[in-house]
C-alpha positions as CSV (number, residue, x, y, z in Angstrom):
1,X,0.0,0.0,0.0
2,X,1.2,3.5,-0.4
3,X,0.8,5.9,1.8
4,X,-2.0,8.0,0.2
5,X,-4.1,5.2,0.4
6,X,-3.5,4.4,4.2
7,X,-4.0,8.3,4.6
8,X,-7.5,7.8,3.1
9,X,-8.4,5.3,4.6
10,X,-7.9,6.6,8.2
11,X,-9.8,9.3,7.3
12,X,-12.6,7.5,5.7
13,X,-15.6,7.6,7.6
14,X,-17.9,4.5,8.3
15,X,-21.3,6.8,8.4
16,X,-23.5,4.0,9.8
17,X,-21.7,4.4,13.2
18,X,-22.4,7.8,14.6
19,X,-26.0,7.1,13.5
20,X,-26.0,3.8,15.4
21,X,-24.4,5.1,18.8
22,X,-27.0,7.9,19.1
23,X,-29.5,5.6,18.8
24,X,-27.9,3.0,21.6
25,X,-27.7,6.2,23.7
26,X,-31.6,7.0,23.1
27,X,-32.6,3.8,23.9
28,X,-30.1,3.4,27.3
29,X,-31.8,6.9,28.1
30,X,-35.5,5.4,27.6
31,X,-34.7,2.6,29.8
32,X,-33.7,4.9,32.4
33,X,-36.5,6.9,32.0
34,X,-38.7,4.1,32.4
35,X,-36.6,2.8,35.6
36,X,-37.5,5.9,37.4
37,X,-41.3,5.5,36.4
38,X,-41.3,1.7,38.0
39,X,-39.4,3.0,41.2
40,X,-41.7,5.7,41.6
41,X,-45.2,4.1,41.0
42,X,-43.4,0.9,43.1
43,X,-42.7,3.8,46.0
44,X,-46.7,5.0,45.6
45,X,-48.0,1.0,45.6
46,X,-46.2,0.3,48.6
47,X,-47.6,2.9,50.8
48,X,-50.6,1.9,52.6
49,X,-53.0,5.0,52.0
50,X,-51.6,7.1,48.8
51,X,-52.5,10.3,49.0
52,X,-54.0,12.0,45.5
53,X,-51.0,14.1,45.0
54,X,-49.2,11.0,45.0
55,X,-51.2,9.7,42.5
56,X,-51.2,12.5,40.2
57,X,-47.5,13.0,40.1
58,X,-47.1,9.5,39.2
59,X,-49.5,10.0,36.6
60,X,-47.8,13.3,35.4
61,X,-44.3,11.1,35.2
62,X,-45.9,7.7,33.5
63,X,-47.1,10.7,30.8
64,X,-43.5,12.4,30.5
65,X,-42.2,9.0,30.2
66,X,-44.6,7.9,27.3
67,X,-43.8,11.8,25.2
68,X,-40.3,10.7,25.6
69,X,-40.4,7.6,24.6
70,X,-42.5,8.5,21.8
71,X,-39.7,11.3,20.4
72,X,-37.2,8.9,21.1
73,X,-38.8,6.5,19.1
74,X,-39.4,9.3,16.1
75,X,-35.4,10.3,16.6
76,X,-34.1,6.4,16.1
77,X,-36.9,5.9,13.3
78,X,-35.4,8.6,11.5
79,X,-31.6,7.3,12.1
80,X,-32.4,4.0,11.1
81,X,-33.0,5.2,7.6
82,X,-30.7,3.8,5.0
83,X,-27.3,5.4,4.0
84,X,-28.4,5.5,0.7
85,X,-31.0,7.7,1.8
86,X,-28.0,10.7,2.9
87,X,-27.5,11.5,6.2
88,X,-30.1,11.3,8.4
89,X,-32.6,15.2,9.1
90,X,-31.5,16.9,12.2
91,X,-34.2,17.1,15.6
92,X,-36.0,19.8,15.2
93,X,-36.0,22.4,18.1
94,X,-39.4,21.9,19.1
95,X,-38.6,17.7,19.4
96,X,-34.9,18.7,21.5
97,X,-37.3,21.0,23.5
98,X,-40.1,18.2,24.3
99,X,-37.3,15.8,25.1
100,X,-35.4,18.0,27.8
101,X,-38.6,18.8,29.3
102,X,-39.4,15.2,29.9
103,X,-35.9,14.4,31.2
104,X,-36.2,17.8,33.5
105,X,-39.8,16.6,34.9
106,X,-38.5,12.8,35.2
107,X,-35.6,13.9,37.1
108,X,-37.4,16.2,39.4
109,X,-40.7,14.4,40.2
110,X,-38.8,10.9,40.0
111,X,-36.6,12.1,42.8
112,X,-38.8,13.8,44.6
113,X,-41.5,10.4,44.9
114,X,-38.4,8.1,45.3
115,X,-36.9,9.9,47.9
């Protein structure tokens, strides 16, 4: 080989893998998501007389967790597409938005019921 070749090829890029570890670090972030949900409806099951705020803030994270898990779906959808297709469309604001939100309110009422 000469050395323009091995100079190209280092700097080839395999586009299928940036593509593919953003979507392994959506679906790690789901799984947490949906950790916190279990631990905190578990936490509101095991008390003997939940009171309604309990309830509600449970409610409100099983609903963050299902808007998350619904743009993280969209996100690895659209990541999945073929290379042939180019590279894959950006998140929109509004979906990078929704998606922090979610995290914020998981975070925040997770830990507040768990603890």
């Amino acid at each position: 080989m000469t050395g323009g070749t091995e100079e190209g090829a280092s700097h080839t890029r395999d586009p299928g893998l940036q593509p593919e570890r953003t979507r392994m670090a959506w679906r790690r972030t789901t799984l947490s998501c949906a950790v916190v949900v279990v631990l905190a409806w578990r936490q509101v099951l095991l008390t003997l007389e939940p009171t309604g705020t309990e309830v509600v803030l449970v409610a409100l994270l099983v609903l963050a967790g299902l808007v998350f898990l619904t743009a993280a779906h969209i996100r690895m959808r659209t990541l999945a597409a073929p290379p042939s297709a180019g590279p894959p469309r950006t998140m929109t604001a509004r979906t990078a938005l929704l998606a922090t939100a979610c995290t914020l309110v998981l975070v925040g009422l997770g830990a507040g019921i768990v603890l």
